[in-house]
N, CA, C and O of each residue as an XYZ file, in Angstrom:
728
protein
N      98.548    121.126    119.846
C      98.758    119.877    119.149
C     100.259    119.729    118.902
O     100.930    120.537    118.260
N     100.705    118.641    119.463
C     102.206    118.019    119.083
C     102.762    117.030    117.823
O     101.826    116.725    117.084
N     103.507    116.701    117.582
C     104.113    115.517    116.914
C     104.010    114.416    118.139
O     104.521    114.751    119.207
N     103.574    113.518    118.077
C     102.988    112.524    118.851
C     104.673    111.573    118.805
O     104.926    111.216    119.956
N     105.640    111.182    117.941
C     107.133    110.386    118.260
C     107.274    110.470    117.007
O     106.474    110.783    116.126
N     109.088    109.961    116.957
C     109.775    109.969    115.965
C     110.532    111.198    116.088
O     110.493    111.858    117.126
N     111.432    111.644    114.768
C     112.589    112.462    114.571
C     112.297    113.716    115.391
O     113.078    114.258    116.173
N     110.531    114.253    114.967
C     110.337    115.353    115.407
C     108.808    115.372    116.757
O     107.777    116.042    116.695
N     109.256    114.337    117.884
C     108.411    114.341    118.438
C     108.291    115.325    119.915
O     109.235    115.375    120.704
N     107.128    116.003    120.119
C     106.942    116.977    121.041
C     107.292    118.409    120.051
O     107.444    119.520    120.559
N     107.360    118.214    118.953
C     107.595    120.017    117.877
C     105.403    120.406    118.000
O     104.369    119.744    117.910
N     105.750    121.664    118.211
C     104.122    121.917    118.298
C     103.750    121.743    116.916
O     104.676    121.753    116.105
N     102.682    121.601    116.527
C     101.961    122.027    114.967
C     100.569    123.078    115.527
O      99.552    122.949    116.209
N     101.224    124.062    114.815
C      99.828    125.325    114.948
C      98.907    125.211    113.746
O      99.363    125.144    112.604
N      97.687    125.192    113.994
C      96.573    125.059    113.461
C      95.609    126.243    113.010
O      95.710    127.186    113.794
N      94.867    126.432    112.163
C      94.040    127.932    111.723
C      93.042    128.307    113.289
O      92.629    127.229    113.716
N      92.734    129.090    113.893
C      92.053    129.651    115.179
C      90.254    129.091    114.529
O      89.934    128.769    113.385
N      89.811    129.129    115.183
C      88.405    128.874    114.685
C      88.288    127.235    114.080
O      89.002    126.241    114.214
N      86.646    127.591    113.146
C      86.067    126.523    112.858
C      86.469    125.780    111.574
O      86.061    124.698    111.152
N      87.345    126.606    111.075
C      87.586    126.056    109.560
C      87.914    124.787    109.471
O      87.165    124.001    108.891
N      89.563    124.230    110.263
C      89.657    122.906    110.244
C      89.174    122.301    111.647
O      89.265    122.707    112.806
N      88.704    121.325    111.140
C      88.699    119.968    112.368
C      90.193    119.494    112.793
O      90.996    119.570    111.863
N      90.482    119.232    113.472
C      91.766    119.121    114.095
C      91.491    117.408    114.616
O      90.579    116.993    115.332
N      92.949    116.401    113.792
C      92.671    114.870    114.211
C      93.063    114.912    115.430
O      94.071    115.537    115.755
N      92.261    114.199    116.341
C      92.783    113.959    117.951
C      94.461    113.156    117.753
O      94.936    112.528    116.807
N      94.910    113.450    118.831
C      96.463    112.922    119.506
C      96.307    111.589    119.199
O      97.016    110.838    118.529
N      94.701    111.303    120.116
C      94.656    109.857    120.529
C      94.219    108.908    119.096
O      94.152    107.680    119.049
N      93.975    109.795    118.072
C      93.193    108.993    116.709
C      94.610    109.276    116.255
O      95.316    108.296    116.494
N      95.243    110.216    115.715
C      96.643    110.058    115.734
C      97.347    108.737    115.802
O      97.552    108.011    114.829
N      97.793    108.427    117.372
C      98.339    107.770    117.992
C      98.139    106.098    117.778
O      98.961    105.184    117.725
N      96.440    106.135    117.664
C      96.258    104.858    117.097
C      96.162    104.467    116.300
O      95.888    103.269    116.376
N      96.290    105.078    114.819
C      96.268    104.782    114.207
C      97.680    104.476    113.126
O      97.785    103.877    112.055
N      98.764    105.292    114.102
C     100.255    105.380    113.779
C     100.089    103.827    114.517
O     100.022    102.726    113.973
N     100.060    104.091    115.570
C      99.997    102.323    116.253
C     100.131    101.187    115.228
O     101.123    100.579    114.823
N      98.675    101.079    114.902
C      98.327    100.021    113.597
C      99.226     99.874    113.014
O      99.704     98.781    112.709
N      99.667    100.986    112.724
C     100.140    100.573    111.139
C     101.501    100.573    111.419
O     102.119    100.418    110.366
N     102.354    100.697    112.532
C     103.507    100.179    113.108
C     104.968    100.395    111.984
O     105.401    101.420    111.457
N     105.455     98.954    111.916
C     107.030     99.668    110.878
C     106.701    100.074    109.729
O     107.558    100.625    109.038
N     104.957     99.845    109.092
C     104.795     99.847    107.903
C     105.048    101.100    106.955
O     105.217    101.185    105.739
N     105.004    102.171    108.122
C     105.257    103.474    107.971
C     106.830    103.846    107.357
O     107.000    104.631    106.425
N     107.816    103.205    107.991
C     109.052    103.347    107.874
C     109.383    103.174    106.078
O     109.196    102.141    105.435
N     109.847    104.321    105.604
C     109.897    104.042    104.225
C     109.393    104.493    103.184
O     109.946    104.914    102.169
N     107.438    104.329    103.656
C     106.553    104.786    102.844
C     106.244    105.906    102.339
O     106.426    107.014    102.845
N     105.692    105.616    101.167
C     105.430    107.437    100.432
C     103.740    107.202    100.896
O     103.091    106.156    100.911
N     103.310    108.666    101.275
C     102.376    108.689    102.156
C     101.431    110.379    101.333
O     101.912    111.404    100.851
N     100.145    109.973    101.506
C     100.005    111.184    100.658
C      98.910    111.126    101.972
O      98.584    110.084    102.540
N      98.504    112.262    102.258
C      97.506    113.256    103.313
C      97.145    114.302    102.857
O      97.711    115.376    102.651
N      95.568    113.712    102.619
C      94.002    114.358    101.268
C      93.750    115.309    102.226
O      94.276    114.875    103.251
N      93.292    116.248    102.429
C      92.504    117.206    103.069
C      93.683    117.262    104.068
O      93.650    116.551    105.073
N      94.441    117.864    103.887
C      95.760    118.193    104.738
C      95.538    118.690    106.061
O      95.733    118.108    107.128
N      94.980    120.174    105.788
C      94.718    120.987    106.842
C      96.003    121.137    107.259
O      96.872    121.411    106.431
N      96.373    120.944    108.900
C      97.550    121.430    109.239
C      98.991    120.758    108.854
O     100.144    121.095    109.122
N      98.558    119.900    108.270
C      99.688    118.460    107.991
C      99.991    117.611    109.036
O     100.977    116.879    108.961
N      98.975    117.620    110.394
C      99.856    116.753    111.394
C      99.786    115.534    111.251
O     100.751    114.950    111.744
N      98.791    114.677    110.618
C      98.796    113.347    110.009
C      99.859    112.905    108.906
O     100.237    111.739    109.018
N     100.331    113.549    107.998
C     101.501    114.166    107.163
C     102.694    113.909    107.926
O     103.535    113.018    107.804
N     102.617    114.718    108.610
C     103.768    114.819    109.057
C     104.184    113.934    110.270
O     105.367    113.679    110.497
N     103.183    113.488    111.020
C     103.314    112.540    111.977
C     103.846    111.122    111.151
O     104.442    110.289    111.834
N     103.692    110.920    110.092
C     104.024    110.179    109.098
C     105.637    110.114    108.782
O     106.395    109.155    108.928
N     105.919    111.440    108.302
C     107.449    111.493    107.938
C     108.450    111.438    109.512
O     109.533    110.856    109.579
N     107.846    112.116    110.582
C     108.432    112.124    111.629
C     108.742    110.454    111.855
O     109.922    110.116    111.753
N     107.895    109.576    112.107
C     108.047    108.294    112.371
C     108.647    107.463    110.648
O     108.182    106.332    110.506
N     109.193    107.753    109.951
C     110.160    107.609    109.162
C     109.678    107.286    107.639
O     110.322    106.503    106.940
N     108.450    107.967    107.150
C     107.902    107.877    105.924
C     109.083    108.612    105.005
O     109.762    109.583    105.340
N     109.129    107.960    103.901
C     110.270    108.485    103.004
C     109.719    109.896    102.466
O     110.531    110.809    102.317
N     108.596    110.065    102.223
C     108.428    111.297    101.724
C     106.608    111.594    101.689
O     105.807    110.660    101.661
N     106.327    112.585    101.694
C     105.128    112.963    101.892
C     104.339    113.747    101.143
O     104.691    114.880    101.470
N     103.350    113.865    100.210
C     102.635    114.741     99.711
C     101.303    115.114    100.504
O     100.592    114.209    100.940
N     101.000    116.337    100.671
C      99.856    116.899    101.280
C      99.053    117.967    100.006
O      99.503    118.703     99.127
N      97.503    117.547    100.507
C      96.857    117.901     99.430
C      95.672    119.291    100.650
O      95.117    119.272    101.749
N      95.872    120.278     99.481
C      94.926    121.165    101.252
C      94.100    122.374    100.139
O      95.060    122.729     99.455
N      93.588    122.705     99.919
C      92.738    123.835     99.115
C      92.674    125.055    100.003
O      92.665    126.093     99.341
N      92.629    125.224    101.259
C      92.599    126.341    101.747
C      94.087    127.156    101.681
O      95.136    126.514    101.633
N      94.073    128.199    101.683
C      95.190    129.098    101.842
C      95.810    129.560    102.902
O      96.969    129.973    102.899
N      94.977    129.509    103.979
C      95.779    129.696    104.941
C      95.857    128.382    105.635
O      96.856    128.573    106.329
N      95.403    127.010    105.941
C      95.704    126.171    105.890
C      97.144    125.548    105.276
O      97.951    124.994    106.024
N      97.383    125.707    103.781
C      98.709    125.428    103.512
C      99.699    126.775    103.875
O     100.917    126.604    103.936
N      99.408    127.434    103.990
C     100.538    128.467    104.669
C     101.056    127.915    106.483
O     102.194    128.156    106.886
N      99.950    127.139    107.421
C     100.236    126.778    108.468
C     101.221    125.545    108.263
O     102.157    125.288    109.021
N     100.811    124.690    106.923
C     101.116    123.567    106.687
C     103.111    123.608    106.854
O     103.978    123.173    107.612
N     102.975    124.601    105.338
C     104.524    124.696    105.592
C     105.353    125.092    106.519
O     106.506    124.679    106.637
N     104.746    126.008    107.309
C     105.454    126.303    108.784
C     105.575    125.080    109.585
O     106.576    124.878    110.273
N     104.689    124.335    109.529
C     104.463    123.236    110.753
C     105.938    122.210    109.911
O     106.756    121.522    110.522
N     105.878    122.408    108.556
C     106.812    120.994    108.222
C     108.341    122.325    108.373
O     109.347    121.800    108.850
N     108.445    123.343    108.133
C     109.599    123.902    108.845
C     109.656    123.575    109.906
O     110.427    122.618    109.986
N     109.187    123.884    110.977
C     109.509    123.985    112.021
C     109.733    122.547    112.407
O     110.426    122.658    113.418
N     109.538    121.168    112.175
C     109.702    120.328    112.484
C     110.898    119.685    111.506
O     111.097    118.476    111.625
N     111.654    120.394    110.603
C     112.617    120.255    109.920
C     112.254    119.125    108.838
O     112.959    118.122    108.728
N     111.348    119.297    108.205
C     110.562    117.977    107.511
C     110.136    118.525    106.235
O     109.517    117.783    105.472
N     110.413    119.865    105.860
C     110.093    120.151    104.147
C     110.850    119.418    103.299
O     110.135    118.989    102.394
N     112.206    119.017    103.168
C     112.656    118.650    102.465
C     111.945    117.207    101.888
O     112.068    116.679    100.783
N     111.305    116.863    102.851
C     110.742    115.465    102.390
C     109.564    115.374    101.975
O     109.189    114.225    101.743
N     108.651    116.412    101.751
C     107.713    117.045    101.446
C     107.108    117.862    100.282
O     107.494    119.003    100.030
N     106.233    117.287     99.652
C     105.102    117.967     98.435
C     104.041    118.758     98.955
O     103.420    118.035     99.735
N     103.525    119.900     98.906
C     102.509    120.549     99.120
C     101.787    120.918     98.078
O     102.286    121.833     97.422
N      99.958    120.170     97.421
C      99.520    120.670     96.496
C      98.482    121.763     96.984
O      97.403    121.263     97.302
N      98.533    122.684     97.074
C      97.410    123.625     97.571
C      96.013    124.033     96.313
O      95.886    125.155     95.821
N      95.003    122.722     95.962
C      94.459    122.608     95.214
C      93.658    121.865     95.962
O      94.087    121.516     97.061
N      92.092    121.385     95.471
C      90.955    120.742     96.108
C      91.397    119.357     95.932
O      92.427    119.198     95.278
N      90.815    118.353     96.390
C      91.404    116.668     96.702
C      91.094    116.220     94.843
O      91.749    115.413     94.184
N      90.171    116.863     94.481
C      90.092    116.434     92.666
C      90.948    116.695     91.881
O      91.369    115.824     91.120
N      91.425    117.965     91.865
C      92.424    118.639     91.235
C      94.109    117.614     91.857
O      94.888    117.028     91.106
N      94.191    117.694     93.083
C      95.314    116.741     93.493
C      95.489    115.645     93.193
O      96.565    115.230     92.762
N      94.434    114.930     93.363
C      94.442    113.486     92.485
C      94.554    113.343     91.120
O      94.992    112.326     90.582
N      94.220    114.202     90.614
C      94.085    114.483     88.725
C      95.771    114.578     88.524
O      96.343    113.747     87.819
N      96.525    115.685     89.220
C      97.789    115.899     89.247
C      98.508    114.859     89.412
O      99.422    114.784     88.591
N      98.428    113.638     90.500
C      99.228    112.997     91.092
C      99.102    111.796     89.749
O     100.100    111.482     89.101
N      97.659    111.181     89.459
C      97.446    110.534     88.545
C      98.191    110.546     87.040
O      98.811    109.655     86.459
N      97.874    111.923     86.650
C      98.873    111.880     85.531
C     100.306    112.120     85.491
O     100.976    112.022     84.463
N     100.812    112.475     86.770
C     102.343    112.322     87.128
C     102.895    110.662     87.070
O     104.096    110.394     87.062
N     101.669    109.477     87.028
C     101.915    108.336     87.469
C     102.280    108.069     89.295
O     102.356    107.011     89.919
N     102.427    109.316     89.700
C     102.097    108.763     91.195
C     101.502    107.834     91.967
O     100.290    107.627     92.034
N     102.567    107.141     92.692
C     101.502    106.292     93.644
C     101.635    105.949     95.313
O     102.778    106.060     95.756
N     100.860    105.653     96.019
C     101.408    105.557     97.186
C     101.315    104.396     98.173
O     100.592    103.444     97.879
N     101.894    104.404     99.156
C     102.104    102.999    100.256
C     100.901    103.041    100.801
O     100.074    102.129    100.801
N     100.742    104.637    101.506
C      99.654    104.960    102.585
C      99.020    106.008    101.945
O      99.650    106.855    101.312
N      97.670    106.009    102.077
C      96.715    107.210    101.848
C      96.034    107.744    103.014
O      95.382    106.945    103.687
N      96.080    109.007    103.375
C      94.883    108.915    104.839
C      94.404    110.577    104.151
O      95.027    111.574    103.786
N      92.611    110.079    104.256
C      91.767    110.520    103.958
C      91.001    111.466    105.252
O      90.514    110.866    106.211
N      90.970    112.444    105.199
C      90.246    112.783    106.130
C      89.442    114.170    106.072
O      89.781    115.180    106.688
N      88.125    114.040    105.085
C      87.262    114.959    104.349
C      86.614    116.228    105.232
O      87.653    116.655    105.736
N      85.698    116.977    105.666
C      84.743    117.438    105.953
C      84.149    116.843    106.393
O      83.514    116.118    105.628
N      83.921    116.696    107.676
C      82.528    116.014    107.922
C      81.287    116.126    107.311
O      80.622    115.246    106.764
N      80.953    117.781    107.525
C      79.569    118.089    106.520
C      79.532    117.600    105.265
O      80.333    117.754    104.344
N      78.324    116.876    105.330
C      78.102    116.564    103.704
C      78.614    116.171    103.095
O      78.876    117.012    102.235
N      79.120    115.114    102.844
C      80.665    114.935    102.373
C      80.487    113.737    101.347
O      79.599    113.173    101.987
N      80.653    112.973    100.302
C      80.309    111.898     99.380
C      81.568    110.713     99.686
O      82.139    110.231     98.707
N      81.900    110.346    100.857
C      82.762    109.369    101.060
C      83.193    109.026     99.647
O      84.143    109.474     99.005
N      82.315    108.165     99.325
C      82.450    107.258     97.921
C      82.859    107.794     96.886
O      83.582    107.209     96.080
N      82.398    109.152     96.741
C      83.444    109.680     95.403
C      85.171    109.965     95.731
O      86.070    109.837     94.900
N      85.330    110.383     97.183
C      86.567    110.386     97.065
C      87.257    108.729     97.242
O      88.452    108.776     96.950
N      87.003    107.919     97.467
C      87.757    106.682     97.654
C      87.862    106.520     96.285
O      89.040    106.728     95.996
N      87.255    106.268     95.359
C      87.107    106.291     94.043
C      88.308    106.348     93.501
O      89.031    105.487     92.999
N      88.458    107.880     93.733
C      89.556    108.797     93.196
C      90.916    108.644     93.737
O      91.998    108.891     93.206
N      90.646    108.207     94.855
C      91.899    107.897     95.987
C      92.874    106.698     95.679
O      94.099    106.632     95.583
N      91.531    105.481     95.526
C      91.965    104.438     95.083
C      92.805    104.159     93.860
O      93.498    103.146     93.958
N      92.862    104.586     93.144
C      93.415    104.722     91.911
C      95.044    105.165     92.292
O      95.701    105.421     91.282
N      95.708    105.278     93.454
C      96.747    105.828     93.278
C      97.402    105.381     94.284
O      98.511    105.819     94.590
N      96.574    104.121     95.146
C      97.213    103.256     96.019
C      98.330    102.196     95.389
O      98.100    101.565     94.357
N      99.029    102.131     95.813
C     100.337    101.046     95.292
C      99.224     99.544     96.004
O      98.513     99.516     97.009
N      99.490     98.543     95.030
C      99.095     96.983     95.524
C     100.207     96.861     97.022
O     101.352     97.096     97.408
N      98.444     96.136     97.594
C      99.337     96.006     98.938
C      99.586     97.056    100.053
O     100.312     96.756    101.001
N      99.023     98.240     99.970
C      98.783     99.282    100.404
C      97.637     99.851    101.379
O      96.789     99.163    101.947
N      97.739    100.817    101.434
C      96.333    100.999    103.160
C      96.102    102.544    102.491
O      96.804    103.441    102.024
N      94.202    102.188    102.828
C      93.920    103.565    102.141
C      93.109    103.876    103.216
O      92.341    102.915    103.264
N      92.731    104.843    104.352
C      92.469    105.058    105.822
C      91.846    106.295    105.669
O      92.440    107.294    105.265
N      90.291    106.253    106.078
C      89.243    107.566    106.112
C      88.702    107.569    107.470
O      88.102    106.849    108.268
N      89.279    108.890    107.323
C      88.467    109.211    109.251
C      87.102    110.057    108.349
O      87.155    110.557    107.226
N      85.928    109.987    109.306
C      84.712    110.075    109.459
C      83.953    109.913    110.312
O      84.302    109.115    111.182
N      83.068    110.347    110.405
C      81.905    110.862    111.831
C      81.396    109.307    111.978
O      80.980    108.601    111.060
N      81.524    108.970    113.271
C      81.063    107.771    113.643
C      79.990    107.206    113.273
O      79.922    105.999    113.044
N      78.890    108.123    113.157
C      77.691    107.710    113.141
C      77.020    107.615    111.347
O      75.862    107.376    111.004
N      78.228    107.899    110.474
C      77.284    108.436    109.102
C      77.953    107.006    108.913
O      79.079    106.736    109.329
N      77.316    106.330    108.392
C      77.904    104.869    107.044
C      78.879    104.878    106.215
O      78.318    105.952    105.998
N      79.933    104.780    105.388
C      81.262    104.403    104.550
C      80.913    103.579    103.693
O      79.932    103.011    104.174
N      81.171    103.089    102.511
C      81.515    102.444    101.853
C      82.236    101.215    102.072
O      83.370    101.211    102.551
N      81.586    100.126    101.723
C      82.179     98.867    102.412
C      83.645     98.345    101.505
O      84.601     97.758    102.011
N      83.500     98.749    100.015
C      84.631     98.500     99.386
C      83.985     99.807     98.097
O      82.887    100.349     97.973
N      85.437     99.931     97.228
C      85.820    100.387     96.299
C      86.477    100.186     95.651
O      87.621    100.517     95.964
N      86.248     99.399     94.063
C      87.025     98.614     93.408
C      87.437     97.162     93.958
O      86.595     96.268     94.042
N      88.380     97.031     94.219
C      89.327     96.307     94.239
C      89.659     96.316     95.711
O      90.278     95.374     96.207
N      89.213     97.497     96.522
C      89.554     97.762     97.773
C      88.053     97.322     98.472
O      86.985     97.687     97.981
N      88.171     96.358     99.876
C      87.558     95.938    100.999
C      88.285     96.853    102.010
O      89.466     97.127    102.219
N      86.373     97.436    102.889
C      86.897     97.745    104.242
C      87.529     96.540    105.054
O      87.174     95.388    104.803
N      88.453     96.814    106.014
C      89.285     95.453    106.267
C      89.090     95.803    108.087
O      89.317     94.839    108.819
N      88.705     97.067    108.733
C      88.737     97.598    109.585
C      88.736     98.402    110.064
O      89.479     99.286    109.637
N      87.728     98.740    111.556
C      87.431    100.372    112.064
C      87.694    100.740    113.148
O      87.340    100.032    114.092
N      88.210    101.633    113.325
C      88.139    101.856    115.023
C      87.705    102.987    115.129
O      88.055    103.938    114.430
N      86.730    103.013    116.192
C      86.062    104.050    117.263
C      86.799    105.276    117.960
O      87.480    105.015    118.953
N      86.721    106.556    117.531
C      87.105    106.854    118.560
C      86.116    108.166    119.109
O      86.244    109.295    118.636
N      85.191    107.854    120.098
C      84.418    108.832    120.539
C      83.374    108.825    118.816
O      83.089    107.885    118.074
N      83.096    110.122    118.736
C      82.443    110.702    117.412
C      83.237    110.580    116.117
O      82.793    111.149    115.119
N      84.057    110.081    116.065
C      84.967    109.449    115.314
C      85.427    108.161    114.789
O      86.087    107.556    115.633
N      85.288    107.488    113.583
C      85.286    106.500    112.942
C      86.586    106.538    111.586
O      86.630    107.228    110.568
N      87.687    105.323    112.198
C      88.669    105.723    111.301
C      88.553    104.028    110.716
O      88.719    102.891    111.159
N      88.126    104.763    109.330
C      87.570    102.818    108.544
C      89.104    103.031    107.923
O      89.684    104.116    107.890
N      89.566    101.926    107.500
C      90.713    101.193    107.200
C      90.507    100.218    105.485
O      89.417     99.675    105.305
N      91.428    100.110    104.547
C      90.809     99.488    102.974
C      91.845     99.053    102.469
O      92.850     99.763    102.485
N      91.860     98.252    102.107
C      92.989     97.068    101.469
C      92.231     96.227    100.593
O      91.021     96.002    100.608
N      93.254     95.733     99.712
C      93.095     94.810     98.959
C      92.944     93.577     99.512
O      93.842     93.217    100.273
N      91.508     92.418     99.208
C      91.368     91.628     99.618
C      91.380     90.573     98.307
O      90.698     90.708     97.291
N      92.549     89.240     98.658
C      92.447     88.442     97.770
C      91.804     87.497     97.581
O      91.931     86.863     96.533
């Protein structure tokens, strides 16, 4: 797995061996950096279920001002910070190595908030709806809150204040899209 463009594009990102993380495709990556085009440039960007940080960091590479990653596993955030070394990208970078509840609880009472959120849980078993919940709460107005999920399980059509606004397919993969609708 690469940095897909930007400052640090073609830097590898190494990932845990085995089943632990799911790893986002290049091509779900790619399109979904697509979408969301200059909007990136600038933005504070937080990436829930971190895992290796390449969504994270594919973020700051294409010119996000700064990045928080949220990851509970341990050796997961140990890959994390290597991957944002090696792509010369810590400095712009938060790492909470705590579960997505505990991170949000943190970020919340810091008053944190963000441009971009990208969500991307466990497939197994997973309560979509409680984390948007929690997520939502820390989107800046005007903002994009983005959950990848198994194509085939259902999402939440809105949360709060937030409408799904859009999905794209990719293979076994479903990356729903949430904004504020006025």
């Amino acid at each position: 797995m690469r940095v897909i463009a930007g400052v640090a594009r073609g830097r590898p990102l190494r990932t845990l061996p085995g089943l632990e993380v799911r790893r986002t495709l290049d091509r779900v990556r790619q399109g979904v950096f697509s979408s969301l085009g200059d909007r990136v440039e600038e933005a504070v960007f937080l990436d829930l279920f971190a895992g290796s940080g390449a969504v994270g960091i594919e973020a700051l590479s294409r010119g996000a001002s700064q990045a928080v990653f949220v990851e509970r596993s341990a050796g997961c955030v140990r890959r994390l910070r290597e991957n944002l070394e090696r792509c010369e990208l810590a400095a712009q970078a938060r790492v909470l190595a705590c579960d997505w509840q505990a991170g949000i609880r943190r970020l919340a009472r810091g008053g944190e908030a963000f441009d971009i959120i990208y969500i991307d849980p466990p497939y197994a078993r997973f309560d979509e709806a409680l984390v948007l919940e929690g997520a939502r709460r820390l989107l800046l107005a005007g903002g994009t809150l983005i959950l990848e999920h198994p194509r085939r399980r259902g999402v939440p059509s809105e949360s709060g204040e937030l409408r799904q606004v859009r999905q794209m397919p990719y293979g076994q993969t479903m990356v729903s899209w949430y904004g504020e609708v006025r």
